[in-house]
N, C-alpha and C positions, 0 to 999 in steps of 0.2 A: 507638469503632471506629477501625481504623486509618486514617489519611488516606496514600489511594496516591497523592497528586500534590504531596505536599511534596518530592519525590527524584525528579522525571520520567525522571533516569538513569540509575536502579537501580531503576526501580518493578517489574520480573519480579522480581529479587529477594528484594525487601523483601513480597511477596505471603503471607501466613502458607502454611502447609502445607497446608492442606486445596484454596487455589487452586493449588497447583503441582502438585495431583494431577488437576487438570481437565484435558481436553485441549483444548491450543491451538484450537482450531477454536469450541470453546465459551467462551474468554474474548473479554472486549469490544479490541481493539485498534488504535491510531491507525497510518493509512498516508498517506503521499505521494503523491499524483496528478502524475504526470509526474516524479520525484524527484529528474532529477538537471538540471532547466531551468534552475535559478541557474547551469550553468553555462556560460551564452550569452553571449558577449560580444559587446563594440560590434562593428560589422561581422563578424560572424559567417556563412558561407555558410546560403544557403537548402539544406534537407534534402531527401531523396526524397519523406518523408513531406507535404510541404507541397502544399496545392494547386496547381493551376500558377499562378493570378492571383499567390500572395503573391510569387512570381519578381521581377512586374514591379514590385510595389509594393516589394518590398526594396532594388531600385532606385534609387528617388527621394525612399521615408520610410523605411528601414532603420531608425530609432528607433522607431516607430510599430510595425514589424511585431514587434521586440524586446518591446516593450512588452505584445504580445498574446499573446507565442510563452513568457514564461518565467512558470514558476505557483506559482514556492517562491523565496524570498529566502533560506533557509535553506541551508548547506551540508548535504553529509550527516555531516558530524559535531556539526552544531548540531541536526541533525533527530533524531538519536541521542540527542543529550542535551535533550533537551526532551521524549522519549516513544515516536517513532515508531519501529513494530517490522515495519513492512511496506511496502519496495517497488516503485513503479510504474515497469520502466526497458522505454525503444524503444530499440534499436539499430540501427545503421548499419555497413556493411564499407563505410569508405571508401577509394576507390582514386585516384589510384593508390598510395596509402598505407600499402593492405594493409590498417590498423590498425578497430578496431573504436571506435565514436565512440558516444553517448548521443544522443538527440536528439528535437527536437520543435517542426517546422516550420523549425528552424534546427539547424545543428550544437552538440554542447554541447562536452565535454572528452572528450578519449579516456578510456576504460576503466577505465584500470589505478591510477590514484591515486585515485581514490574507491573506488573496492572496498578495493585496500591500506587507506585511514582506514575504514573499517567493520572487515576484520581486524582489525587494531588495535586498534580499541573492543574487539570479540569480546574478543580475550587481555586485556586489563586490566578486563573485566567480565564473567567468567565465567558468570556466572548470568544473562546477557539472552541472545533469541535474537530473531532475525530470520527475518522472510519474504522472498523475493525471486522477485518475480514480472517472470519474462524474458517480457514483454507481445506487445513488438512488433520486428518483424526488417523488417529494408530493405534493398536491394541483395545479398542473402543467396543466393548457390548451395548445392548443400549440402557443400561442401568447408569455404564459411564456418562454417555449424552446426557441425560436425567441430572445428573452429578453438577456439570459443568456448566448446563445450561441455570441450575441453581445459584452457583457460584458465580458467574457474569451478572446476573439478578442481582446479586447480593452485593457483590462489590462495586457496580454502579447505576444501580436501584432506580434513583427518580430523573435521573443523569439520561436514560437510553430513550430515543426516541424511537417510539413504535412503530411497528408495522401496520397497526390497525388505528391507525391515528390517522393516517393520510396519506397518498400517492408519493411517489418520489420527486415529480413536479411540484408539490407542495412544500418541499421540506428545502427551507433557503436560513442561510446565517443568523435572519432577523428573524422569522419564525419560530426556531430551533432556540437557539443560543436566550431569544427574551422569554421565553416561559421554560429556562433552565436545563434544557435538551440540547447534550454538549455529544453525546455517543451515540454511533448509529452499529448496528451489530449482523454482520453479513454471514449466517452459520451454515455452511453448503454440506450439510448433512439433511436427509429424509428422515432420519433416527431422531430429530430433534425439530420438527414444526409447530413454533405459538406466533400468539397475536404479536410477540414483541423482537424476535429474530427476523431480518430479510431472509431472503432466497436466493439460490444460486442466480437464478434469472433476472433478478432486481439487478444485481451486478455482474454483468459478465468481464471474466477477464482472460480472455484466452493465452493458449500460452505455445509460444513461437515454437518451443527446442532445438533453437540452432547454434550453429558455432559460429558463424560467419557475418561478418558484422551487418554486410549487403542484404543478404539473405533475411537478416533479423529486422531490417530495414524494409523489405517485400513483405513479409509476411505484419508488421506492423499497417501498414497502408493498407494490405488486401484487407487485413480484418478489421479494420477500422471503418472503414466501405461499407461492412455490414450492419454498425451498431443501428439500433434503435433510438428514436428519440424521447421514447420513457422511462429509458433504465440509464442507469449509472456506464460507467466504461473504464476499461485495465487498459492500458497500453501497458503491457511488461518489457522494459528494455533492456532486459539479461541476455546475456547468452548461457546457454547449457552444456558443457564441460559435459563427454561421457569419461569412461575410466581408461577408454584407448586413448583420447586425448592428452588424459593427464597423466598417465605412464612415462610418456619421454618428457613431461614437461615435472616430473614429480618432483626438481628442486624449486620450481617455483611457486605460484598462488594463482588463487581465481581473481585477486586483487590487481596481481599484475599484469597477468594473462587476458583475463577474460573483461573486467570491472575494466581495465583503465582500456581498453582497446573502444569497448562502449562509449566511454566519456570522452575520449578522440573522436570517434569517426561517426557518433549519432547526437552529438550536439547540436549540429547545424537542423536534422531535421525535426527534434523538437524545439527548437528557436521559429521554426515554419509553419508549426501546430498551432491551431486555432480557437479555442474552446466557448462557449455560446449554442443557442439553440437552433436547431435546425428541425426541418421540414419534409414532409412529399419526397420532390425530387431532390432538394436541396444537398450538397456534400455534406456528412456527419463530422461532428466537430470531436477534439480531444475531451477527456476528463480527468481521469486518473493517470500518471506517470507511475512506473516501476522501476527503481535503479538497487541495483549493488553497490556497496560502499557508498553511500550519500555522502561523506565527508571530503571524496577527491577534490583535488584542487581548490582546495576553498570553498569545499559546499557550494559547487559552479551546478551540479544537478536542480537542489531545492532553491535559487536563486533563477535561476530560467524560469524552470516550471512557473514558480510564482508569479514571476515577469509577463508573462504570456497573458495573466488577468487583463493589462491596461489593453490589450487587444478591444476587449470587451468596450472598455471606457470611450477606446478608435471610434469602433461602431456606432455605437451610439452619437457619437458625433459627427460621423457621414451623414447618418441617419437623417438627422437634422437639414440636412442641405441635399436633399434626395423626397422623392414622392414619399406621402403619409404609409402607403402602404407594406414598405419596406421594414423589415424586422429592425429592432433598431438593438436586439442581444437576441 
């Protein structure tokens, strides 16, 4: 069978035919939690999104709150090429600057040259497509929405594949990817609905807030139980650090603490995760993955996730040795 993690950079393409006729929502897919946090640098201003304590602590251990605030080491063109097809960005209008900034508890890099290196990729890898899920908005009036919803328009214009184009059962690699529709655009703002933005609802990604890796593991299963079979799906496999937590642990990292506790103890159960279409009563399958630090171990996160597709390939070849009326993806 084919090995889809020998090529992380071209693994949508390299997917035989019968997976690029599945639709994206029912393939297994590796995403970035927080995506674009590598790019925080030293003394970097505290963000909106930040509680107010991290204010004072950035203050007097600005390394320590850096240390807590960034959750991918990855650029987004190394996250590109190692697998990841989906994702997680907070924005910021920051003034008096005008300009629109990434962020997370700290400021990251403005906007425009990370999306441009994703374009990029897009045109000399025709056949990957990406999700981009516009999560979180900060100091946002809706003049700013207006703004930025412009600016995603513009910088990948005939690229995004619309909302008013077709269902999300419709929208599969082959569809997409052969008439030039490599981006799909998730904007979970009400301040910002057109024909060419999803909806919060199209993708739901709920989100656990735990510390405990078990716990994150319950709460993963229970909400998964609930997805629908028309929309997209988050599993987020973070845990959530509050500021009591990182107090005694404030010489260390969410990398080391939190990130590598995840890639130990919840490996096994998405190696278990299923992804394909389901039914009625039938159990709801995975879709989307969410990890911190993509890069541990070897990129061992977006190498499972990936892996999990030939699941699909299984089936179908049950299928075959099983009554006609059995799903065969």
């Amino acid at each position: 069978m084919t090995d889809f993690t020998d090529d992380l950079e071209n693994w949508m393409g390299r997917l035989p035919a019968e997976l690029k006729a599945v639709p994206i929502i029912h393939l297994a897919i590796p995403g970035s939690h927080d995506t674009m946090s590598y790019g925080i640098k030293n003394k970097a201003p505290v963000a909106p999104d930040a509680e107010p304590i991290i204010g004072t602590l950035n203050k007097f251990i600005p390394c320590v709150v850096r240390r807590w605030a960034v959750t991918q080491r990855y650029s987004i063109l190394e996250q590109l090429k190692n697998g990841v097809r989906y994702f997680d960005l907070r924005i910021c209008m920051k003034r008096p600057e005008n300009k629109f900034y990434f962020v997370h508890g700290l400021f990251c890099e403005e906007i425009t040259e990370p999306l441009d290196q994703l374009k990029d990729f897009l045109r000399t890898h025709p056949k990957e497509f990406v999700v981009l899920d516009c999560q979180h908005f900060y100091s946002f009036n809706p003049t700013d929405h207006c703004m930025l919803s412009a600016e995603l328009n513009r910088i990948f214009d005939k690229k995004i594949y619309s909302r008013n184009v077709s269902e999300l059962k419709d929208c599969t690699l082959e569809s997409a990817t052969g008439n030039g529709k490599q981006v799909l655009i998730v904007y979970r703002s009400d301040a910002c609905v057109n024909d060419r933005f999803w909806l919060s609802q199209d993708w739901p990604t709920p989100w656990p807030n735990e510390i405990n890796v078990k716990k994150l593991q319950q709460y993963l299963d229970e909400s998964l139980a609930q997805r629908r079979p028309d929309t997209g799906y988050v599993s987020q496999c973070v845990l959530t650090p509050t500021v009591r937590y990182i107090v005694p642990r404030f010489m260390s990292s969410l990398r080391a603490t939190c990130a590598k506790a995840v890639d130990r103890q919840l490996m096994e159960w998405i190696k278990g995760q299923v992804p394909g279409t389901f039914a009625g009563e039938e159990k709801p399958r995975s879709n989307v993955f969410l990890a911190d630090f993509v890069d541990i171990a070897d990129n061992q996160f977006c190498k499972v996730v990936v892996a999990l597709n030939k699941k699909l390939l299984e089936q179908e070849s049950n299928s075959t040795h099983s009554s006609p009326s059995k799903k065969s993806l």
